[in-house]
C-alpha positions as CSV (number, residue, x, y, z in Angstrom):
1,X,123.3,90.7,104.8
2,X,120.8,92.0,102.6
3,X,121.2,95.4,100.7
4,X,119.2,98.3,101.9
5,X,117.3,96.8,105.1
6,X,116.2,99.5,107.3
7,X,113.7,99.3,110.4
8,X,111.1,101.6,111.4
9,X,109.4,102.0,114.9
10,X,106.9,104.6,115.9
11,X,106.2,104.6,119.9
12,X,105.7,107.2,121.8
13,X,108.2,109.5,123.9
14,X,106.0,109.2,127.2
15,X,102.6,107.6,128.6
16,X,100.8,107.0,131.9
17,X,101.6,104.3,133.8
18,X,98.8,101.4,132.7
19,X,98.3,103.4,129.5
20,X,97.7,101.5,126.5
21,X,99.9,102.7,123.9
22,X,99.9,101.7,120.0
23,X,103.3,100.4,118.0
24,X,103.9,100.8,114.5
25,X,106.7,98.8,113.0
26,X,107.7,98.5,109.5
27,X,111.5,96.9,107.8
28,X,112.5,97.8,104.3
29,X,113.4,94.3,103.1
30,X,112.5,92.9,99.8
31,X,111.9,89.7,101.2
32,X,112.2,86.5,98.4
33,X,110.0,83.7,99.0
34,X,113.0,81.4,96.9
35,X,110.1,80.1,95.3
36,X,110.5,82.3,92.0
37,X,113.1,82.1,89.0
38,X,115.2,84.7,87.5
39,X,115.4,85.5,83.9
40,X,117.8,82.6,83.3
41,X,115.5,79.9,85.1
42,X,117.6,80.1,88.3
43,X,115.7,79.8,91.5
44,X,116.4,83.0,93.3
45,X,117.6,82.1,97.0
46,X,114.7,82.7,99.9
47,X,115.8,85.6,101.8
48,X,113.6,87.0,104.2
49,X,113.0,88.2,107.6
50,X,111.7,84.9,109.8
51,X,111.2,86.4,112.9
52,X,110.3,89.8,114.7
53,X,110.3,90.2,118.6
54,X,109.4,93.1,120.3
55,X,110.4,93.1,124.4
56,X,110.0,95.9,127.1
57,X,112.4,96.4,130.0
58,X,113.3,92.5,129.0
59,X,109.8,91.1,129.4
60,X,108.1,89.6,125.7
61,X,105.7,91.6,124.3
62,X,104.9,89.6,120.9
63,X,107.3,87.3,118.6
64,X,106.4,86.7,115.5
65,X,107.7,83.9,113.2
66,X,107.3,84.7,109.5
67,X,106.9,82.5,106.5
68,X,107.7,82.9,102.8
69,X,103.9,84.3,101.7
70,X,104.8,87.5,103.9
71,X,105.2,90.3,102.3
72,X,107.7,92.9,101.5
73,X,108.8,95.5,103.8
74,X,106.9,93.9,106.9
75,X,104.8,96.2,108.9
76,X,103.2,95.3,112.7
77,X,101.3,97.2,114.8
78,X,100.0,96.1,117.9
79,X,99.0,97.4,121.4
80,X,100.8,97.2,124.8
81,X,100.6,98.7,127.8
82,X,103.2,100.8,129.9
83,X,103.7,100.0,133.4
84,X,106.9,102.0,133.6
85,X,109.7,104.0,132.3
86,X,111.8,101.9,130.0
87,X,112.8,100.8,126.6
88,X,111.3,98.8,124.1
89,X,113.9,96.4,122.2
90,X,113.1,95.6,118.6
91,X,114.7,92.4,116.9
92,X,114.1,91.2,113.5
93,X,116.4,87.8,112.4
94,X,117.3,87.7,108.5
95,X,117.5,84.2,106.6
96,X,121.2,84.9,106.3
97,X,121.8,85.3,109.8
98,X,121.5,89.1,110.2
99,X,120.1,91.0,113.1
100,X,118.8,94.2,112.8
101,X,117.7,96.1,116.3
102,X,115.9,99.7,117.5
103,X,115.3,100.5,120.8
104,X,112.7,103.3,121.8
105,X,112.2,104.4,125.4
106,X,109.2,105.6,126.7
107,X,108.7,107.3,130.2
108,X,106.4,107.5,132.6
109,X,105.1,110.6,133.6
């Protein structure tokens, strides 16, 4: 598992039903391409986060599959829109095998 990974979401609490809303997602990861060398000419391992998927109330909203030219500390935002109360499940995959998940509800009023 890599050291100090931490996701971020931003969605908001509660929206109309049909209302676009905007997501803001961001994960503290270094992310190594395994391209570079350290100081002693060793090839530092690839380690980065390959895939994000966002779903709401189980349905896909986007999945994303990364590549070594990302960049650190990943950020998406996109759009979706609300057709009812329910939660929005977050899932990056790690290199290593790692999951790392937040889930945000939004309701309907």
């Amino acid at each position: 598992m890599a050291k100090n990974v931490r996701p971020r979401v931003k969605a908001p609490r509660s929206a109309e039903a049909g209302e676009v809303v905007v997501i803001k997602t961001l994960i503290s990861h270094k992310m190594e391409s395994g391209q570079r060398k350290d100081s002693d000419g060793n090839i530092i391992p690839r380690s980065i986060i390959h895939r994000f998927v966002c779903d709401f109330n189980g349905e896909n909203v986007i999945d994303v599959k990364m590549e070594p030219a990302i960049s650190t500390n990943p950020y998406f935002e996109f759009e979706a829109t609300i057709p009812e109360s329910g939660d929005f499940q977050f899932t990056w995959h790690d290199d290593d095998g790692s999951v790392y998940e937040e889930t945000k509800t939004v309701k309907v009023g």
